[in-house]
C-alpha positions in Angstrom: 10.9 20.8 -3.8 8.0 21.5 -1.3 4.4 21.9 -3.9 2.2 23.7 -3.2 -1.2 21.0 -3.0 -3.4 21.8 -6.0 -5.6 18.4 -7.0 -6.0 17.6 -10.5 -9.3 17.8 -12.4 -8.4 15.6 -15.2 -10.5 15.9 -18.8 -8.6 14.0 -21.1 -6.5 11.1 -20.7 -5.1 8.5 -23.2 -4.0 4.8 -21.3 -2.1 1.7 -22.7 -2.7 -1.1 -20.3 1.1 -2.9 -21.2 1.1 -6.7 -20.3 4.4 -7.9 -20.8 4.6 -11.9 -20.6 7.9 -14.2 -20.7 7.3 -17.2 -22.7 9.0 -20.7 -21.9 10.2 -20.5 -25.7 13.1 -18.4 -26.8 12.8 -19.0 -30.7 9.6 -18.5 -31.8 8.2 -19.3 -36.1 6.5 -15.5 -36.1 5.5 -17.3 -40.3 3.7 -19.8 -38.9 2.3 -18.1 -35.9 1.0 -15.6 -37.9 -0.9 -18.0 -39.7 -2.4 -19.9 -36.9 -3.9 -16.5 -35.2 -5.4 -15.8 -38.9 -6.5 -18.8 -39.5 -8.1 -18.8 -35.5 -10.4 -16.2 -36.5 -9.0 -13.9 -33.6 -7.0 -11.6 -35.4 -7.7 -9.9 -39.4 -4.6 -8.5 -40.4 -0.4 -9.1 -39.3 2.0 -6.9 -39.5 5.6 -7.8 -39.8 8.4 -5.3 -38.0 10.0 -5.6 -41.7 6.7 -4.3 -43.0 5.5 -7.3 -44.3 1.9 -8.0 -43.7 -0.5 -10.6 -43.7 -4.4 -9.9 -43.9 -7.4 -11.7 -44.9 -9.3 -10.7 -47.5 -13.4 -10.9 -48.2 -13.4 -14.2 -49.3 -11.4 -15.6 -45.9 -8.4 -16.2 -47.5 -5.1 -15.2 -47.0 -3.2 -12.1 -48.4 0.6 -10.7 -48.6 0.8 -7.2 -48.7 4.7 -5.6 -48.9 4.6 -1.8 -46.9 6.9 0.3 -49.0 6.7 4.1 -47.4 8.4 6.4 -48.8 10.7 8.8 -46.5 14.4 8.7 -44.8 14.4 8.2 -41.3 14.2 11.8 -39.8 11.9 13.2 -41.9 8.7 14.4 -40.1 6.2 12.2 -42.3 6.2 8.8 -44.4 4.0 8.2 -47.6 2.7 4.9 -48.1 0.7 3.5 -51.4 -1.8 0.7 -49.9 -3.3 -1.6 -52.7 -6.6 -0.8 -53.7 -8.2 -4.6 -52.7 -7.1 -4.0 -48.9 -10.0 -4.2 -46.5 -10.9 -0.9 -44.5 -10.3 -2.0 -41.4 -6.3 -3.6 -42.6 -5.7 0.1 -44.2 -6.4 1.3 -40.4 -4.4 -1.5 -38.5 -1.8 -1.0 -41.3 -1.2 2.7 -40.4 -1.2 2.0 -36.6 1.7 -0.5 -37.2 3.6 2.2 -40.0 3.2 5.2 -37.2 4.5 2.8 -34.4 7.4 1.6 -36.1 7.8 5.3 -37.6 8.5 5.9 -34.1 10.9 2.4 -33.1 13.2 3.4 -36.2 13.5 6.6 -34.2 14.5 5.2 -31.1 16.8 2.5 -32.1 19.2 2.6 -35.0 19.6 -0.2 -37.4 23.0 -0.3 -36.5 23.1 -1.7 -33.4 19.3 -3.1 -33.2 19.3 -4.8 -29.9 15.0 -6.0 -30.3 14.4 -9.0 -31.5 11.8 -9.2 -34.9 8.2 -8.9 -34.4 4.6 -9.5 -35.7 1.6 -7.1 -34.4 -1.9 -7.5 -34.6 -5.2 -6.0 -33.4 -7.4 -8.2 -31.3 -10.9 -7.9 -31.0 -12.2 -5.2 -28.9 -13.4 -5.7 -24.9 -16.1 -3.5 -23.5 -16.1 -3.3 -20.0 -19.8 -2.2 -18.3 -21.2 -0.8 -14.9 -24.6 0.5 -14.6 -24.3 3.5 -17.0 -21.1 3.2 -17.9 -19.3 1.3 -20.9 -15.4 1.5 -21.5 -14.3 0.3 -25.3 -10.8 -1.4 -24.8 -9.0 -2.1 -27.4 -6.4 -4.4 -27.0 -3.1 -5.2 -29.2 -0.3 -7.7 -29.8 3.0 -7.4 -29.9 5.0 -10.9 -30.3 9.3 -11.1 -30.6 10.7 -13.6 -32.2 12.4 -14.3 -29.1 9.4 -15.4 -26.8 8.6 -12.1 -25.7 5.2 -10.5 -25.8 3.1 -7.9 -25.0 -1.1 -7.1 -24.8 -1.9 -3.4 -24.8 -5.1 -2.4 -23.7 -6.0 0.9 -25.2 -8.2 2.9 -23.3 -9.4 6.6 -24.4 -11.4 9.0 -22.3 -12.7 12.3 -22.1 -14.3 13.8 -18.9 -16.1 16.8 -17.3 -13.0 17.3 -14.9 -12.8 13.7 -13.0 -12.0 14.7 -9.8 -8.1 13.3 -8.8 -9.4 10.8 -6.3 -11.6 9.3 -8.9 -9.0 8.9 -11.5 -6.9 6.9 -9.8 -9.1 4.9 -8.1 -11.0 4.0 -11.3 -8.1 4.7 -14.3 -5.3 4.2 -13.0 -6.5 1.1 -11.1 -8.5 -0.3 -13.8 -7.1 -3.6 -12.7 -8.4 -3.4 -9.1 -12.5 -2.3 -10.4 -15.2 -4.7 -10.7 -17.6 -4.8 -13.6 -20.9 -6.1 -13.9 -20.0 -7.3 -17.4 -17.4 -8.0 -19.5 -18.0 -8.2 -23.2 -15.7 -10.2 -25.6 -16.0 -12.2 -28.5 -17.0 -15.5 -28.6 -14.3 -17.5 -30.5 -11.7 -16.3 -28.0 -13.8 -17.7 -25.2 -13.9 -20.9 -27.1 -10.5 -20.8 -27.9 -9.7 -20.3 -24.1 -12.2 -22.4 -22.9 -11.4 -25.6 -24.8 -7.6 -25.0 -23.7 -8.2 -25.1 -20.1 -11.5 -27.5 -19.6 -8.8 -30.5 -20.0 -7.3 -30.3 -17.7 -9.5 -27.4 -15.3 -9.5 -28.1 -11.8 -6.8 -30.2 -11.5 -5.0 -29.5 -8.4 -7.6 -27.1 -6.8 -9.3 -30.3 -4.4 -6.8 -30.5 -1.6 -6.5 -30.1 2.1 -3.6 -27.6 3.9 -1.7 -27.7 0.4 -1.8 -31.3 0.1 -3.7 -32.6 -2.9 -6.8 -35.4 -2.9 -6.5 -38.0 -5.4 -9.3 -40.9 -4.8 -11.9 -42.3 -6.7 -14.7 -39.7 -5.1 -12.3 -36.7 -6.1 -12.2 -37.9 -9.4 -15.4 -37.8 -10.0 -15.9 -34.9 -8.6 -13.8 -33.1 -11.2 -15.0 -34.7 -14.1 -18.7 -33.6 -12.6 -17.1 -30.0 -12.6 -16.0 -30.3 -15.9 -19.0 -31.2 -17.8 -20.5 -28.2 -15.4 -18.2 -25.7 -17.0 -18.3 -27.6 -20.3 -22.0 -26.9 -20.4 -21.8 -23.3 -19.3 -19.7 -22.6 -21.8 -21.5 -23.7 -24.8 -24.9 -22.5 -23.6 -23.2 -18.8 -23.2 -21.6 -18.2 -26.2 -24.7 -19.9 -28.0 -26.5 -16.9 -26.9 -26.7 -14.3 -29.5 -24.9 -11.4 -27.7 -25.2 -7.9 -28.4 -23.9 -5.7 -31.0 -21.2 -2.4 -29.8 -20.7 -0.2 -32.8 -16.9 0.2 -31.9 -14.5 2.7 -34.1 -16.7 2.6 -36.7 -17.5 -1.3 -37.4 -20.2 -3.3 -35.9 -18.9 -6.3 -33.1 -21.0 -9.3 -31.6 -19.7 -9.6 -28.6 -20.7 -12.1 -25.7 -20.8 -11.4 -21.5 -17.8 -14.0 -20.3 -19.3 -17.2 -20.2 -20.8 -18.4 -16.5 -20.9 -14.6 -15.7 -24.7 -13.8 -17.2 -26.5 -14.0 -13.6 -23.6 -13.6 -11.2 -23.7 -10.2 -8.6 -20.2 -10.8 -7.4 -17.7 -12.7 -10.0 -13.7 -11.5 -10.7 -14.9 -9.4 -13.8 -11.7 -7.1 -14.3 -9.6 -6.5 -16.8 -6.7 -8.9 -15.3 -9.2 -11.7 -16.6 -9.2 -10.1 -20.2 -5.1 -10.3 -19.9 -5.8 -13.6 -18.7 -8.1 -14.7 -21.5 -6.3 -13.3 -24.2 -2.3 -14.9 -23.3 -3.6 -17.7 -22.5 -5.2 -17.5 -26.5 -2.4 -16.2 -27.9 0.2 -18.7 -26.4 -1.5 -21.4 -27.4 -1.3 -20.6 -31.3 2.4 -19.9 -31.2 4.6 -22.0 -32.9 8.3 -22.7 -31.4 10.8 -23.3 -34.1 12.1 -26.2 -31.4 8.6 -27.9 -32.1 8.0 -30.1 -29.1 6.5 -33.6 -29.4 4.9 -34.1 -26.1 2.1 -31.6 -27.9 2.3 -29.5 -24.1 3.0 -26.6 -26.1 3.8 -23.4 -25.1 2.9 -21.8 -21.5 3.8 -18.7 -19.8 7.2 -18.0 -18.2 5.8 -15.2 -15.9 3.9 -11.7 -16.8 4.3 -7.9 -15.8 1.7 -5.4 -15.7 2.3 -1.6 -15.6 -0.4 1.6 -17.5 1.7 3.9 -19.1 -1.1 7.0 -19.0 -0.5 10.2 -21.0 -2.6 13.3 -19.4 -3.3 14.9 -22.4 -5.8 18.2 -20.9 -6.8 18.7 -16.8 -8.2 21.5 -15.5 -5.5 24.6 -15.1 -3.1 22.9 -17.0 0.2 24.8 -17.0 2.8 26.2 -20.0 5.6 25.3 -17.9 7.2 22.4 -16.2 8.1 24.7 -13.2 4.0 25.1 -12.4 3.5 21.9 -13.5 5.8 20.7 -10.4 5.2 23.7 -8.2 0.9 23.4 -8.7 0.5 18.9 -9.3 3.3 17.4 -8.2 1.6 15.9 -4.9 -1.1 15.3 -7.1 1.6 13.7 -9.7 3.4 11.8 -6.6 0.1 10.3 -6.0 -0.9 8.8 -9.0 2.7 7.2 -9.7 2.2 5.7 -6.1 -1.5 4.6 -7.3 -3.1 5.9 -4.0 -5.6 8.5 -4.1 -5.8 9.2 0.3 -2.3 10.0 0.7 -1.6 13.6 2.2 2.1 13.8 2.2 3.0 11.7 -0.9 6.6 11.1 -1.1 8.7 13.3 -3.3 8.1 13.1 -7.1 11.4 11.6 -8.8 13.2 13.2 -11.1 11.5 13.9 -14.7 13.3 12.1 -17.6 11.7 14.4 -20.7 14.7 17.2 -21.0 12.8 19.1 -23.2 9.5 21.4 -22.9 6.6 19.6 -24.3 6.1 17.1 -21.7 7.1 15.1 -18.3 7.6 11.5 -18.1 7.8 9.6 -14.7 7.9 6.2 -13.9 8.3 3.6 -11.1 7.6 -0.3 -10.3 4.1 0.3 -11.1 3.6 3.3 -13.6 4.5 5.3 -16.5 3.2 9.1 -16.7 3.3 11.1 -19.4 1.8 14.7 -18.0 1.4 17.0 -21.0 2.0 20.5 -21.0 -0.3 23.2 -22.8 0.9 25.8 -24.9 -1.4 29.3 -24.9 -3.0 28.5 -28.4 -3.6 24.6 -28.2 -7.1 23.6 -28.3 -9.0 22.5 -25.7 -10.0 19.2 -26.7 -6.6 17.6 -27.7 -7.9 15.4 -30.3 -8.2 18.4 -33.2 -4.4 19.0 -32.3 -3.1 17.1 -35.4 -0.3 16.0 -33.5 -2.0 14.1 -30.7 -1.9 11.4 -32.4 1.9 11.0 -33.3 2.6 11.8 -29.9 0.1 9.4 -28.1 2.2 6.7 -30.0 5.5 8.1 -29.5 5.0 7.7 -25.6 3.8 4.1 -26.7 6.5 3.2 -28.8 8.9 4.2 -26.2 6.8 2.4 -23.3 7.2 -0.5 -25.8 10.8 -0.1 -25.8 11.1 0.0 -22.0 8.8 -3.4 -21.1 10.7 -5.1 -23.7 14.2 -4.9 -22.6 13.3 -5.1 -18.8 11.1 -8.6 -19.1 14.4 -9.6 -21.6 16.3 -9.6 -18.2 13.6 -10.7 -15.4 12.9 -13.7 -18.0 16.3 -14.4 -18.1 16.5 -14.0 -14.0 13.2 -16.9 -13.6 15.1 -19.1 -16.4 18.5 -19.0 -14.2 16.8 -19.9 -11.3 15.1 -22.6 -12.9 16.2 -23.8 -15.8 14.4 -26.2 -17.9 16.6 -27.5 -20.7 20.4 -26.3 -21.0 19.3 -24.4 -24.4 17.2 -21.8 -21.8 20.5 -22.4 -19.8 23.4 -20.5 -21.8 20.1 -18.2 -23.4 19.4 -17.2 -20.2 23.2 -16.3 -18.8 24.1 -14.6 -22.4 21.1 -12.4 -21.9 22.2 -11.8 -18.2 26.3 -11.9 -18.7 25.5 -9.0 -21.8 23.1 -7.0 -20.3 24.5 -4.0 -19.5 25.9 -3.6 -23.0 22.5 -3.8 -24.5 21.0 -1.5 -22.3 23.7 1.1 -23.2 23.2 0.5 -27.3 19.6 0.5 -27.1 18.9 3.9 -28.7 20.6 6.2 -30.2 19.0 8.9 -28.1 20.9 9.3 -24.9 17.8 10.9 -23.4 16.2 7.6 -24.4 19.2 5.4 -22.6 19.3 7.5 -19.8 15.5 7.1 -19.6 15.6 3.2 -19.8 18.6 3.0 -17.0 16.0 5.1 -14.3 13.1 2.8 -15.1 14.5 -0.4 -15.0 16.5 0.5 -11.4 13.2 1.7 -10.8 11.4 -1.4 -11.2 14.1 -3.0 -9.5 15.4 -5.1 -12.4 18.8 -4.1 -12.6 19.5 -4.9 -9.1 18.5 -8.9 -10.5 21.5 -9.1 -13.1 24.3 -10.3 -10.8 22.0 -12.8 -8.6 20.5 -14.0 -12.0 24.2 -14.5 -13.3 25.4 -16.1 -9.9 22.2 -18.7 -10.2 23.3 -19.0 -13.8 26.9 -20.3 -13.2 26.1 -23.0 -10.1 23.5 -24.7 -12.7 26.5 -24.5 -15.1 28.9 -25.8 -12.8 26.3 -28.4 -11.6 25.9 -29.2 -15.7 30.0 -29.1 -15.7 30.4 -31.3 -12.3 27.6 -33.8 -13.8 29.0 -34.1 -17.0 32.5 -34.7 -15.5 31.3 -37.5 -13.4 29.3 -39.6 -16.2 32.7 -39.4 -18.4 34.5 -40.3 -15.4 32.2 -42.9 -14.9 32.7 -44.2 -18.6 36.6 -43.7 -18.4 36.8 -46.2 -15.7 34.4 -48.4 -18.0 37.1 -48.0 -20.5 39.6 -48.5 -18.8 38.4 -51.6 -17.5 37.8 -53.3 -20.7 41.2 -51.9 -22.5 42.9 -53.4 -18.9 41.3 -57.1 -19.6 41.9 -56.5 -23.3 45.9 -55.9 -22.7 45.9 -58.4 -19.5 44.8 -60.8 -22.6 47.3 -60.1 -24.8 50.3 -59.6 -22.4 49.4 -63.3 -21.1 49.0 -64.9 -24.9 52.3 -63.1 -25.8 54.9 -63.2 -22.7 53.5 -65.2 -19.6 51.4 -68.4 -21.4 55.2 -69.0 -23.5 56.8 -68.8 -20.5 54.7 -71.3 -18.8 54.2 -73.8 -21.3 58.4 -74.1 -21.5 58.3 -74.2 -17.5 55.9 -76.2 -17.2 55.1 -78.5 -19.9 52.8 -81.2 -18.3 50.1 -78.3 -17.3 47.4 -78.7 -20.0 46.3 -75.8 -22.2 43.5 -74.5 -20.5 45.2 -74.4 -17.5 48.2 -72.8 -18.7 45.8 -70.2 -20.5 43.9 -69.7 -17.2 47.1 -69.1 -15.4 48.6 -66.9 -17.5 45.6 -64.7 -17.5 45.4 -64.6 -13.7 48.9 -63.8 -13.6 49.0 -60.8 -16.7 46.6 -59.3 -14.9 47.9 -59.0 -11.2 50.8 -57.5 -12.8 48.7 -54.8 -14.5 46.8 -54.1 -11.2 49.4 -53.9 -9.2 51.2 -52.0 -12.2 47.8 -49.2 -12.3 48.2 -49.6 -7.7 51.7 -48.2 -7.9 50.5 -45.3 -10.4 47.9 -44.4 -8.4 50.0 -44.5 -5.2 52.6 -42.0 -7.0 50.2 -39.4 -8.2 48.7 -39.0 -4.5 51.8 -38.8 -3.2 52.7 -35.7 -5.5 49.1 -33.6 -5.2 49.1 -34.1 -1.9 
């Protein structure tokens, strides 16, 4: 369809900045795990996908708290009692995690639930500062029993119509803009900081690839260490500032090092980076390891998913919608703000009326119509809300199952242990079956299927499996070839072992009345030598024969 160019003037825009990160675990203790981030200090309150949560109370110590709403599955609402000694700010967290999974037990049946149990958990907020201008972030966890997890950056904005080219190149490429400061709180910078000093800068002193290991480099990274060691402690010993964020009062700290620095890699990729890097190392793998390495990071995927609640003009239809924005729309899912003949904007995967939703490699758009008597500012729509977390619940649903299958694509290629082996070619060989039973909304399935050949995950499957059965085969060959080995061993000693007695039996008798003046260790001796060429030229003719018939 040739649209006619109209640029968007956008006013309102809700963003969920999805990280998606493959462990190198498959089974993780979400029980203990939970404990370890409360106990950390990083996170107040945990929410189990059975509704189950975890919180600490004023006193530090940790509470159990059993979510019981009352509702069937397609009613419009849930009610929920809370207990009167939760903490304000777990009653808030709480009903974040009830309307999300409100919206999973929509999407998925119990039936045939395909994702894997989960814990969630608010982390403490980032503010992100140029000049005049301060962006609140407010980031959230998401960790599957099965190694998966993901770190949402919420990001909420209203403008006087942004101009197009503006929005994408500082929205939608959040990830690409430079901050003077970033604001985050200090005991995650500790935590982070006290992970990586021991082993910082390993690696990074070499020469066209090649690493330099003397005495002089040595010393020059321990140097650097203490450096960053003592940066560290004098920035978060600072006092910080206070943000009054949603409400509540945070002391938050610039990133440590950063304080003076013009030019420094102050984006959000290095909250992402921060806060895995935190998280991972406070999970705890039911395979417990010994050599205390713990566990690291498999690979990660990054991809908004930006609902465009109000823009200037904004149409009743889906036909204007296309006809009026869908350069501009064909833009912004390509992230480029100068292009003047965008390619053609793919097919929309919402069937009904209320909204569109797009989605390639690199983006997920929700682009909201406006019926005639909706407000302008979308927040005093009571339904904003619900459906702000609807599109996130879904986006949910979408990273999940495709870093399931580019996980299991990185451990084929490379697996570690033969455990991540067979995980890793199940996941593959059932894929397809788990992409067809994960909803019970075929607009949902359908949905999933366009994305992930989107993002070009689908097309991994069969080379993932096809990696997956050589390292099996390789597994099978070697396997085959150390019991070979030990047959031989076997039959070796079980050959001397028969040679013995066939000689003490049959041969030495036969001697000794043949013979008579031989003495008995020479008998013995001769009756062993003789046993056994009989057995080897015995195991020489079997041999012989079974060549003779493969061949």
């Amino acid at each position: 369809m040739t649209a006619v160019s109209s640029y968007l003037q956008v006013q309102q825009v809700n963003c969920f900045y999805n990280y998606t990160v493959g462990l190198d675990v498959t089974h993780v203790d979400l029980l203990k795990t939970s404990a370890a981030l409360l106990k950390s200090g990083i996170v107040r309150t945990v929410c189990f996908s059975d509704l189950k949560a975890v919180y600490l109370d004023d006193q530090g110590d940790i509470q159990l708290e059993w979510l019981r709403p009352q509702g069937r599955r397609w009613d419009n609402r849930w009610a929920v009692a809370f207990s009167e000694s939760l903490p304000e700010h777990t009653t808030e967290d709480l009903i974040l995690c009830l309307e999300l999974s409100f919206h999973e037990q929509r999407i998925e049946g119990e039936e045939a639930r395909q994702i894997s149990p989960y814990l969630r958990a608010a982390l403490p907020p980032v503010v992100l500062e140029n000049d005049n201008l301060a962006l609140p972030v407010y980031p959230w966890l998401k960790l599957h029993a099965d190694g998966l997890m993901s770190i949402s950056f919420q990001l909420d904005t209203t403008w006087a119509n942004l101009e197009e080219e503006d929005f994408i190149r500082d929205i939608v490429n959040l990830f690409q803009r430079y901050f003077k400061c970033v604001w985050m709180q200090a005991t995650v910078q500790r935590i982070d900081g006290e992970k990586l000093l021991p082993d910082a800068f390993k690696g990074e002193i070499s020469i066209g690839g090649q690493g330099v290991a003397d005495r002089r480099s040595r010393n020059l990274i321990k140097k650097m260490r203490r450096t960053a060691r003592s940066t560290l402690d004098d920035s978060l010993s600072k006092e910080g500032r206070c943000f009054d964020l949603h409400g509540e009062s945070w002391r938050l700290h610039q990133i440590a090092g950063s304080e003076n620095e013009e030019e420094w890699e102050g984006t959000i990729d290095l909250c992402r980076s921060i806060y895995a890097n935190v998280v991972a190392s406070k999970i705890v793998s039911k395979n417990d390891r010994k050599n205390g390495r713990g566990v690291g990071i498999q690979l990660w995927q990054g991809r908004p998913s930006i609902s465009l609640m109000r823009f200037a003009d904004q149409p009743q239809s889906k036909e204007q919608l296309f006809n009026r924005y869908g350069q501009s729309m064909s833009r912004i899912l390509s992230r480029s703000a100068g292009m003047e003949n965008p390619p053609q904007l793919p097919a929309d995967l919402r069937p009904f009326t209320d909204y569109s939703l797009h989605g390639n490699r690199a983006i997920l758009l929700w682009t909201w119509l406006r019926p005639h008597d909706a407000p302008d500012n979308a927040w005093e729509d009571p339904n904003t809300r619900a459906a702000l977390l609807e599109n996130q619940a879904r986006a949910e649903h979408f990273e999940y199952h495709n870093m399931r299958i580019a996980r299991a694509c990185a451990l084929a290629g490379a697996p570690p242990t033969d455990e991540h082996l067979v995980y890793a070619y199940e996941t593959l060989a059932n894929a397809d079956t788990v992409i067809h039973q994960s909803s019970q909304a075929g607009e949902i399935t359908d949905a999933l299927e366009n994305l992930m050949a989107a993002a070009g995950t689908i097309g991994l499957i069969e080379s993932g499996k096809e990696q997956a059965r050589w390292h099996l085969d390789k597994r099978r060959y070697t396997a085959e070839k150390r019991r070979s080995r030990v047959d031989r061993w076997l039959a070796a000693v079980f050959g001397i072992v028969g040679a013995a007695g066939l000689a003490d039996l049959v041969v030495r008798p036969f001697l000794q009345s043949t013979y008579p003046d031989w003495t008995d260790w020479l008998t013995g001796l001769a009756a062993f030598a003789l046993a056994s060429s009989v057995l080897v030229l015995l195991a020489i003719f079997i041999a012989v024969v079974n060549k003779m018939r493969t061949e």
